[in-house]
N, C-alpha and C positions, 0 to 999 in steps of 0.2 A: 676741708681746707684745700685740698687736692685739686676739686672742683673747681675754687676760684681759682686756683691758679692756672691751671687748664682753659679756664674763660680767659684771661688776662693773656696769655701767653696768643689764644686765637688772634681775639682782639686787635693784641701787637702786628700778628703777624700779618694778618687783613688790611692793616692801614698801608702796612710796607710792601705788600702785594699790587698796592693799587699807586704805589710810586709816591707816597709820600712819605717822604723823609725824618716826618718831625715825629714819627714814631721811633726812630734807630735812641735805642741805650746808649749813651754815653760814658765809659767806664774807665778802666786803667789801659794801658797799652803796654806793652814789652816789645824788648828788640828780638828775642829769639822764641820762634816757637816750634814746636815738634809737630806732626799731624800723625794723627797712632789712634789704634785701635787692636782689638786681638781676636780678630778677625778678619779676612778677604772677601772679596768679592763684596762691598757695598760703596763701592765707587773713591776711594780711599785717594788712590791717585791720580783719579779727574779734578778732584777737590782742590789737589794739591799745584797741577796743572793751573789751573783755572787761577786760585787764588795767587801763586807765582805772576799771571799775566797780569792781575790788578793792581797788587801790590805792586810791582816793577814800573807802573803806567806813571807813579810820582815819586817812588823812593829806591835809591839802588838798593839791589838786592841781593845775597848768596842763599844758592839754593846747596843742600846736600841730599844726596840718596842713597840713605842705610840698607833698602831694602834689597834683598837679595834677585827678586824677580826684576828688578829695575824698569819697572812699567815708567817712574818717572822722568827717568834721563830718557827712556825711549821717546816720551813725547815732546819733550824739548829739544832732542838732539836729532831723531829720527834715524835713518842707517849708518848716520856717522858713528852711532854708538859702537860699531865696530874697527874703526879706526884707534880709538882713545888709547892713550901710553900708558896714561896713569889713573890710577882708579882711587876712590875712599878706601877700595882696602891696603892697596898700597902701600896707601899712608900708614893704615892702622899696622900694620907690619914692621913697619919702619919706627913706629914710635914705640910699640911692645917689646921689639926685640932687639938688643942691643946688639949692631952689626951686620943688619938689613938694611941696606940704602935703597928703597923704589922710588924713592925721587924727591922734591920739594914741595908744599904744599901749594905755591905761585906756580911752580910747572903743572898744576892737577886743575887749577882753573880753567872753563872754558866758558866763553863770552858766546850765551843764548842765540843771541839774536843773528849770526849768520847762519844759523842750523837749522833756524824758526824763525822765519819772516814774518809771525806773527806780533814777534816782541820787541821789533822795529817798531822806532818815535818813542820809546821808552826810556827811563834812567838805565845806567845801566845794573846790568843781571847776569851772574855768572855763576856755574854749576861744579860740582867739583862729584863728578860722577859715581854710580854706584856701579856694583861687580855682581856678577853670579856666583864668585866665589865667596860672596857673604854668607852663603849657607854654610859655609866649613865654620864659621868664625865665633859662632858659642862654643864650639868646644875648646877651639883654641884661646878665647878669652880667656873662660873657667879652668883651664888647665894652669893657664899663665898667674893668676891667681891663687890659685890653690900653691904654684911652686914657689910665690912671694911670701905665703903666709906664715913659710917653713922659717922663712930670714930668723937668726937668733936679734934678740931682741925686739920690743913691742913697736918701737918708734919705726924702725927701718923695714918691719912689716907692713905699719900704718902708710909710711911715705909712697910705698913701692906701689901697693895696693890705690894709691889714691891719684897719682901720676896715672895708671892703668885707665883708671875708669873714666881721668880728667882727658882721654884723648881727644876727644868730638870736641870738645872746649877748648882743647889746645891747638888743635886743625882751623876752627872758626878765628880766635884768635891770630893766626897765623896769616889767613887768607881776608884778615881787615884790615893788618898792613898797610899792604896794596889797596886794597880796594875799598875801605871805612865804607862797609854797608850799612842804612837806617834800619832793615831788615834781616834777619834770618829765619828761614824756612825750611824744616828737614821730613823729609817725609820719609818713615817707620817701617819695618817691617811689620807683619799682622798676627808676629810672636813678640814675646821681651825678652828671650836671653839672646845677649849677645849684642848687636849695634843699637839695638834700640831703648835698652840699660842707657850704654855711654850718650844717648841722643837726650835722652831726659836726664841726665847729669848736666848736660851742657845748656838746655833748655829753661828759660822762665817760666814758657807755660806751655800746654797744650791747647791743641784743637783736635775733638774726640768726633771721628763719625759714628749714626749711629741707625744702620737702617732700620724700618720699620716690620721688624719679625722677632722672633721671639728668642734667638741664637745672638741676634745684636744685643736683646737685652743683657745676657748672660754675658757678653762680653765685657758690655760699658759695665756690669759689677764687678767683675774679675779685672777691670780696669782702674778702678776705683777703689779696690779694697789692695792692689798694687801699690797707691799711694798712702795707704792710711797704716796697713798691718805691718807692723813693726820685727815680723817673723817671715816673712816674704823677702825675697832676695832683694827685693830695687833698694828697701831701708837696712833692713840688713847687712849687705856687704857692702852700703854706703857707710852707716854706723862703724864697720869694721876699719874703714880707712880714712875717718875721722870729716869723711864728707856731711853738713849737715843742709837742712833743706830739702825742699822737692818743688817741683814744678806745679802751677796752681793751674787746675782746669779750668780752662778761659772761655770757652766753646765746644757746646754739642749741636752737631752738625745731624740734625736729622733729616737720613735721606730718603728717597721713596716712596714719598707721602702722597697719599692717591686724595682724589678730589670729588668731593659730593657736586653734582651736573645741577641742584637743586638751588644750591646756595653757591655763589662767586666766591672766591677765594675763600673756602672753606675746607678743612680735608673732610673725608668721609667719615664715618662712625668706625671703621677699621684700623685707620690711622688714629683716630681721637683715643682709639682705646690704647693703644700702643705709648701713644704720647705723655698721655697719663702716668700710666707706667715707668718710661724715662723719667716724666717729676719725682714721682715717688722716691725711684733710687738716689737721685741727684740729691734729694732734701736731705737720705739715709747718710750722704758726705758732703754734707752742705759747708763743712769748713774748708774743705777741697779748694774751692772754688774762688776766681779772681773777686767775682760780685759776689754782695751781700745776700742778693735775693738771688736762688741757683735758676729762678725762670728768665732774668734777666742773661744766662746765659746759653740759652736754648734758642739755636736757629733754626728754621722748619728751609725744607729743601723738597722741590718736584721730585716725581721720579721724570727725570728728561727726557724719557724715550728717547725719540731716533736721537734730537741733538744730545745729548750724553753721548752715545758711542759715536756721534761723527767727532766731537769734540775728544774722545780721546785717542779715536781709530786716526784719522785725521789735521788732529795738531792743530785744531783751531779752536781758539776761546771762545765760549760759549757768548759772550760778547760780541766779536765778529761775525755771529751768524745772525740769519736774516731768513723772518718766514717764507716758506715758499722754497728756499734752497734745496737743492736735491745732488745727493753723494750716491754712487752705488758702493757698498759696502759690502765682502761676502758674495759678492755675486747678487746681492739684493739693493734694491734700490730705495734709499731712505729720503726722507722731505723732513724739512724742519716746519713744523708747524707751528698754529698763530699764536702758542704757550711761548714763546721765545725770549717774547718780553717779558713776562713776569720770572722766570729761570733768570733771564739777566740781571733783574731787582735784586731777586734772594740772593746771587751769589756777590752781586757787586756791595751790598746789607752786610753779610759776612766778612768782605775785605777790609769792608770800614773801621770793623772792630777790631782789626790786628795791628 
């Protein structure tokens, strides 16, 4: 079974490789989505980058950045990021602890597009920044939790507890106000305690990357049995504060996929077997998922070479670039080669579906 679905999956992705559209799935859509994984380093925050410039191109959009290393405010904001007053953690300070004023959630806003000339001609798109001090902030959640759990009585532990973890929801909330976005976008840390809990509280769905090695697989399981085991903290200290639901896995984002030189828009026999394998698990929490059939939710993705790091080194969507361009990077000098076009397909295939 495995097998056809693997055929079916190629298939798809060979048509939309070669730029035709009448292969793209048509499914459900949500207004908020998370981008997560539990793991770094498989391009998590180009994704998110990238998908931010598509998405923004016809619907306004808020972006948020849970994650600690803040690779994604860097690439939207660029050195500005050193200026910013106020940060997500801020906020998250301000709403946890009763008597922390860092500021308003409309004061934490900032409009993309004078930081990134690339998000110019767009709706608009506005970012409500991440922090380095989000490393500190699992512990400080979990502390702040555990001191609400003491509360006498069930209800006024239930309440405290659920206000806590409703913050990212209550931040988003806050910041449509003003700005009634068709979209929300957050991009995750590549741990769960801590902002990326309250990201998928606030969240409808994900979008899971998921490179092609064997440490990705491990993660999309440990990603996936996050949503289903009912002993695991994300249901658990949800269950505890009377939250019910989870967010449904909308897309996996397979990145890295190398290509057989034999056959056009084919991956190699290294990637097929990989890919495989993503089925496999996907089908093991097939209730997980927005679609019905979990292949319908598996998008295959290049490995971009040079254009991935110019596009994240850089600040340009993978969209704006154009073969033949050449960045010196590092001290080394990179060329986007004539893959550009099909990289632009796959990624603008994936915006579709959010």
């Amino acid at each position: 079974m495995s097998e056809s679905n693997l055929e079916r999956l190629l298939e798809r992705f060979k048509v939309l490789a070669q730029g035709d559209a009448t292969a793209q799935i048509d499914g459900p859509h949500f207004s908020r989505y998370a981008i997560t994984n539990f793991r770094g380093g498989i391009g998590k925050s180009t994704i998110a980058f990238n998908l931010a410039w598509e998405v923004s191109r016809t619907k306004k959009t808020l972006l948020l950045d849970v994650c600690p290393q803040r690779n994604f405010t860097q690439s939207l904001l660029g050195e500005d990021i050193f200026n910013i007053d106020s940060t997500i953690y801020d906020l998250f300070l301000s709403k946890i602890f009763s008597g922390i004023n860092k500021g308003e959630t409309d004061e934490s806003l900032v409009s993309v597009a004078p930081h990134c000339t690339a998000f110019k001609h767009g709706k608009k798109c506005y970012i409500i920044p991440g922090s380095s001090d989000l490393f500190l902030f699992p512990s400080v959640l979990y502390t702040q939790l555990g001191a609400v759990a003491q509360l006498q009585g069930g209800t006024r532990a239930r309440d405290a507890s659920k206000t806590i973890l409703m913050t990212v929801m209550s931040i988003i909330k806050e910041a449509s106000i003003s700005l009634q976005p068709d979209k929300v976008l957050v991009d995750t840390s590549p741990f769960f305690g801590g902002a990326t809990h309250l990201a998928w509280v606030a969240c409808e769905a994900l979008i899971v990357p998921v490179r092609v090695d064997q440490h990705s697989l491990e993660a999309l399981r440990l990603t996936l049995s996050m949503l289903k085991d009912k002993t695991k903290d994300f249901l658990r200290l949800n269950e505890q504060a009377g939250i019910v639901g989870a967010p449904r896995v909308h897309a996996i984002a397979v990145t890295h996929c190398g290509w057989n030189r034999q056959s056009p828009n084919t991956p190699d026999h290294s990637t097929q077997s990989y890919v495989k394998s993503i089925i496999d698990i996907c089908l093991e929490y097939k209730e997980l998922f927005s679609h019905e059939d979990v292949v319908d939710s598996i998008h295959l993705l290049d490995d971009f070479h040079s254009a991935g790091r110019i596009s994240g080194t850089r600040r340009v969507p993978l969209s704006q670039l154009h073969s033949g361009d050449q960045f010196i990077i590092g001290g080394q000098r990179l060329e986007v080669n004539q893959s550009i076009t099909r990289y632009q397909t796959e990624m603008r295939s994936l915006a579709q579906v959010i």
